[in-house]
Each structure stands twice: as structure tokens, then as C-alpha cells.
C-alpha positions as CSV (number, residue, x, y, z in Angstrom):
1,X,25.3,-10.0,-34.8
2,X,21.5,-10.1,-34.2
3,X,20.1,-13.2,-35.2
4,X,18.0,-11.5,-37.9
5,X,20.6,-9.8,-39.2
6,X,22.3,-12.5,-40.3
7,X,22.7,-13.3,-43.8
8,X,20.9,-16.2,-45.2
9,X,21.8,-19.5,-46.4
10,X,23.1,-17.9,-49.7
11,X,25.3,-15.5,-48.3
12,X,22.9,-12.6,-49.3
13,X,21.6,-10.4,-46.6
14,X,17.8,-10.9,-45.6
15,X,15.1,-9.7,-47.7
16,X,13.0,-6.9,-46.6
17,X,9.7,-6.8,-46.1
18,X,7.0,-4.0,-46.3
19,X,3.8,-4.4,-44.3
20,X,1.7,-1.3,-42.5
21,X,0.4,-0.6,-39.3
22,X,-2.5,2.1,-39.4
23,X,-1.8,3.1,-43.2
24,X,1.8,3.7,-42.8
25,X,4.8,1.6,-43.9
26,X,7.3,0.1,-42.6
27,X,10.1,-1.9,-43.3
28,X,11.7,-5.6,-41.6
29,X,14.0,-8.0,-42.0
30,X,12.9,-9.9,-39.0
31,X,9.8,-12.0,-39.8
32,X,8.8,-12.8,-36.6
33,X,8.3,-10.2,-33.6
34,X,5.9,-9.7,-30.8
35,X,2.8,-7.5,-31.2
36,X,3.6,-5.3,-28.2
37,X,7.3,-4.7,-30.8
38,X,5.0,-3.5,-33.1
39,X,2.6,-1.9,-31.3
40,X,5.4,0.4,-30.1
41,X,7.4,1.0,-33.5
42,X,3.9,2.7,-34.2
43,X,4.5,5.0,-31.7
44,X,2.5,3.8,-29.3
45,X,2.0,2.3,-25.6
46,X,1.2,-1.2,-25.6
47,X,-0.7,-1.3,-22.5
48,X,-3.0,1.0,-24.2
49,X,-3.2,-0.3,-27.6
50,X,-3.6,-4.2,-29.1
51,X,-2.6,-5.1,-32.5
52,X,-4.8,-7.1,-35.1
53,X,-4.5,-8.0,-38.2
54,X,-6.5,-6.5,-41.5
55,X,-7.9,-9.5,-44.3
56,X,-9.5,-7.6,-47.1
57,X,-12.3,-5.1,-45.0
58,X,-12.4,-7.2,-41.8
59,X,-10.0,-7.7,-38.8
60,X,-8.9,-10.6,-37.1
61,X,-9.0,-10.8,-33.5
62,X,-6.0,-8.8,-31.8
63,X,-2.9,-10.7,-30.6
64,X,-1.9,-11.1,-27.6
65,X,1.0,-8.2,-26.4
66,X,4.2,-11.4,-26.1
67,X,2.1,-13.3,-29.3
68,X,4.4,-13.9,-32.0
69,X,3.4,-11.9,-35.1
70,X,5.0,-13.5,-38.3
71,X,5.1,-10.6,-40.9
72,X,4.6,-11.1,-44.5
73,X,5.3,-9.3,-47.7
74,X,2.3,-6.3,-47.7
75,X,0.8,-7.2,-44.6
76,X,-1.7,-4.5,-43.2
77,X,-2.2,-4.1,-39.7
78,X,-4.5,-1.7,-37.2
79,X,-4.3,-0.8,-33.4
80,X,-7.2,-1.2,-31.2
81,X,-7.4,1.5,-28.8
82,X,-8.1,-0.9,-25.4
83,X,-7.5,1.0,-22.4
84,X,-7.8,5.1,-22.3
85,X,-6.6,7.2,-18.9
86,X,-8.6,8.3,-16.6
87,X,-8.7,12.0,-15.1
């Protein structure tokens, strides 16, 4: 069984967490993932698209694709468009 899928100390499974990644939600139990994880349960290519993270009406800077993102309760979070094909 997957680490994060384990239950907690209590015996209880773990707790879900909500948090969004351009406006739509989704749902963990695994705190703690890589950006480039989330970048493609959005859907999308992470060598095309970065990940930040959204505090009140301003951005931080994006992680890196391997940086550990830990996730909280209601966390929002954008992609940043960084590379586009050419031809």
C-alpha cells in the first residue's frame, strides 16, 4: 500500500484535501507532491507549463518541475504557460 494511503496514527484513513489548479478542484490525500504531478493532473505537459502558487491577487514565483509542493486545505494554484511549439 502506497505510503499515502496509509491510514494515520489513529487508525482513520487520511483526510482529504481540496485545493485548485486554474479554477478547478481537486482532491488529495497526499500532501506532498511534485509540481510537474500537478502540472499534469491538470491535464497538461510539464515541459510546457510551470506551476505557482496564488496568495490573495498575486502569485508566487513558480516551482521548480521535481520541487516539492506541500498542499494545503483550499490552496489555489495557476500554470504558467513557459514554452509554446514552434511551426
Amino acid at each position: 500500500m502506497p505510503e499515502h494511503d496509509t491510514p494515520n496514527d489513529r487508525g482513520k484513513p487520511p483526510r482529504e484535501i481540496k485545493f485548485e489548479i486554474d479554477g478547478k478542484t481537486y482532491t488529495t490525500t497526499d500532501r506532498e507532491q511534485p509540481a510537474k504531478d500537478l502540472i499534469t493532473l491538470a491535464g497538461l505537459d510539464p515541459a510546457q507549463y510551470d506551476l505557482a502558487e496564488l496568495h490573495g491577487d498575486h502569485e508566487k514565483p513558480p516551482f521548480a518541475d521535481d520541487e516539492i509542493v506541500k498542499i494545503n486545505p483550499n490552496d489555489k494554484f495557476v500554470t504558467v504557460r513557459v514554452s509554446a511549439p514552434v511551426g
